[in-house]
C-alpha positions as CSV (number, residue, x, y, z in Angstrom):
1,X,50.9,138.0,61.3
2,X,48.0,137.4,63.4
3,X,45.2,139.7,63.6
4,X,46.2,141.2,67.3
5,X,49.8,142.0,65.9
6,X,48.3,143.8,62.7
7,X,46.1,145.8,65.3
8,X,49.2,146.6,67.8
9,X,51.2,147.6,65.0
10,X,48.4,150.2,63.5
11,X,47.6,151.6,67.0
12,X,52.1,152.2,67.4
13,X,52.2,153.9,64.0
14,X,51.9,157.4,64.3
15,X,48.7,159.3,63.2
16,X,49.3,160.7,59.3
17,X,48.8,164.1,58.1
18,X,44.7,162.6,57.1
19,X,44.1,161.9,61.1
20,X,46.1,165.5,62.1
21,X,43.6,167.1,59.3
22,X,40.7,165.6,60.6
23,X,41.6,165.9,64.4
24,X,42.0,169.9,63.4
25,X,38.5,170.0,61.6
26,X,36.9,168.4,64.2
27,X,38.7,171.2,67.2
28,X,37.5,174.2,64.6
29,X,34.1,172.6,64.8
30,X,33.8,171.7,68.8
31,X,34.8,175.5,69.0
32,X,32.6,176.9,66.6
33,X,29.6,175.2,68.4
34,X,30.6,176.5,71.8
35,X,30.3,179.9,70.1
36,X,27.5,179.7,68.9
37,X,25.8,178.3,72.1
38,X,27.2,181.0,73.8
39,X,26.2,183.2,71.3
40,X,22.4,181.6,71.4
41,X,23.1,182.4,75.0
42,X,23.2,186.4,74.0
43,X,27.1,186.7,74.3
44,X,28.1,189.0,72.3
45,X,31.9,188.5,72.1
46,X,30.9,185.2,70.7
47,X,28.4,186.0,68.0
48,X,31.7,188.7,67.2
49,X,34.1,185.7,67.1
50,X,32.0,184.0,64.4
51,X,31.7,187.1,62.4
52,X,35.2,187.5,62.4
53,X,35.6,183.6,60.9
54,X,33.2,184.3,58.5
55,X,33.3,187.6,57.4
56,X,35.3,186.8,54.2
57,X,33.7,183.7,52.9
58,X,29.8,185.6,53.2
59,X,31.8,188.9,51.5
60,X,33.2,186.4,48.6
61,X,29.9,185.2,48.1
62,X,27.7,188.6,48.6
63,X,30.9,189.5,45.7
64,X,29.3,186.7,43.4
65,X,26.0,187.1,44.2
66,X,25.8,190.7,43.1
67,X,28.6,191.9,41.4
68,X,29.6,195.7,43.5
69,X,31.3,196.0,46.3
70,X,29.2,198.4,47.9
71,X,26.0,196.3,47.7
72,X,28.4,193.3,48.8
73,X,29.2,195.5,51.8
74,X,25.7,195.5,52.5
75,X,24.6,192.3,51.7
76,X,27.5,190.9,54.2
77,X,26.1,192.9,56.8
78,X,22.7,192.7,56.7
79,X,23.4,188.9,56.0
80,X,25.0,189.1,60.0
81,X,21.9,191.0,60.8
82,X,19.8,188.3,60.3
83,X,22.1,185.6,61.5
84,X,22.3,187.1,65.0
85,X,18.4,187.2,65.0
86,X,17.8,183.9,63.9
87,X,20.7,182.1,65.5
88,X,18.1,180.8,68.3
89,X,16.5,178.5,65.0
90,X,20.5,177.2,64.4
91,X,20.9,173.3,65.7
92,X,24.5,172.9,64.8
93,X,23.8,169.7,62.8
94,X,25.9,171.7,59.8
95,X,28.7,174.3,60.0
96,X,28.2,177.8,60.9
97,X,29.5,179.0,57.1
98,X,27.4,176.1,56.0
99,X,23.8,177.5,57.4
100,X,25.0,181.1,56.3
101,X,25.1,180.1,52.5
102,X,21.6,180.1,52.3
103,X,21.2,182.9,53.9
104,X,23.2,185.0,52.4
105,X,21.8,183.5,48.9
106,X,18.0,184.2,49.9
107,X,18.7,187.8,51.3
108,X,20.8,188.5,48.1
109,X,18.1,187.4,45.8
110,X,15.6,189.6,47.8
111,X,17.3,192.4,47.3
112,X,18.0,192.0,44.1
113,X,13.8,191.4,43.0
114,X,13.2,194.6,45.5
115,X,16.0,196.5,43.4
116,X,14.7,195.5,39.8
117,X,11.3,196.6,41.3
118,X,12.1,199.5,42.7
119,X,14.1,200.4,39.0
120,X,11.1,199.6,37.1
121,X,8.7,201.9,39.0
122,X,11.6,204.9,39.2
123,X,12.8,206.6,36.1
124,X,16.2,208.7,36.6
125,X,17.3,211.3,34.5
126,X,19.3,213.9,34.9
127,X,17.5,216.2,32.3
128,X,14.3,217.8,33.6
129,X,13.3,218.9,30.3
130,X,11.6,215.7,29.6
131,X,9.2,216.2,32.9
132,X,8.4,220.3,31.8
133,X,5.0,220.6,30.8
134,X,5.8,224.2,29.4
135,X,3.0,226.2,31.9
136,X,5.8,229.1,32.4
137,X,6.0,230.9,35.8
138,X,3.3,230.1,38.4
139,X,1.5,233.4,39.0
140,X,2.6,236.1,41.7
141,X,-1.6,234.9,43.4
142,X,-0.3,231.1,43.9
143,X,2.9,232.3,46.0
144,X,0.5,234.4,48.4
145,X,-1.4,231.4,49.2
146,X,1.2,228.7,49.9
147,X,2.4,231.3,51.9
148,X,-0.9,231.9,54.1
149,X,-1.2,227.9,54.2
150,X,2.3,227.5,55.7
151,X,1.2,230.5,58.2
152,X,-1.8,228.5,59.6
């Protein structure tokens, strides 16, 4: 079989279920990036449309990354947050999901260091008995002149 037959006979076959995989890849991908041009453009239905595509994959990881739901809640939202402002820096060369990762990853892990620091400076406790530094009752004098400051 010459070469032009063998190339004929590929181009008659019909694509396989790799080519209809790839073709729908590359139709989610032309769509994302009008989205997010649009959405670089300020539309806001747009930048919603890519929320709603992503909203589950940057929850899973916000899940992984710290471990509550509430704080994934949070993360996943505050990760969007920062998408919409920084979408203007996004050049498309990568999936949308793709350039939240890191996102998503950074902002978790700088909550996480402002938590631990915030923990170590804070002490909670639910018994004040710890704090009392046994002086009794204020005197019946200190009362008069908190209330003549709050007069003036």
């Amino acid at each position: 079989m010459g070469e032009v037959a063998l190339m004929a006979e590929l181009e008659a076959k019909p694509p396989g279920p790799l080519a209809a995989a790839n073709d729908a890849r590359d139709e989610r991908r032309a769509r994302e990036r009008e989205l997010v041009r649009r959405a670089q453009g300020g539309d806001v239905a747009a930048f919603e449309q890519l929320y709603r595509d992503n909203v589950r994959r940057v929850f899973a990881l916000s899940m992984r990354m710290c471990g509550d739901a509430t704080r994934a809640e949070e993360l996943t939202q505050d990760a969007f947050v920062r998408a919409w402002q920084r979408l203007p820096d996004f050049r498309c060369e990568s999936a949308f999901s793709s350039w939240m990762h890191p996102l998503v990853v950074n902002l978790a892990l700088t909550q996480r260091r402002s938590r631990l620091r915030y923990e170590a400076r804070v002490q909670s406790t639910d018994d004040l008995a710890a704090f009392d530094r046994g002086q009794g009752t204020p005197e019946p004098a200190a009362g008069v002149d908190l209330e003549r400051a709050l007069q003036t």
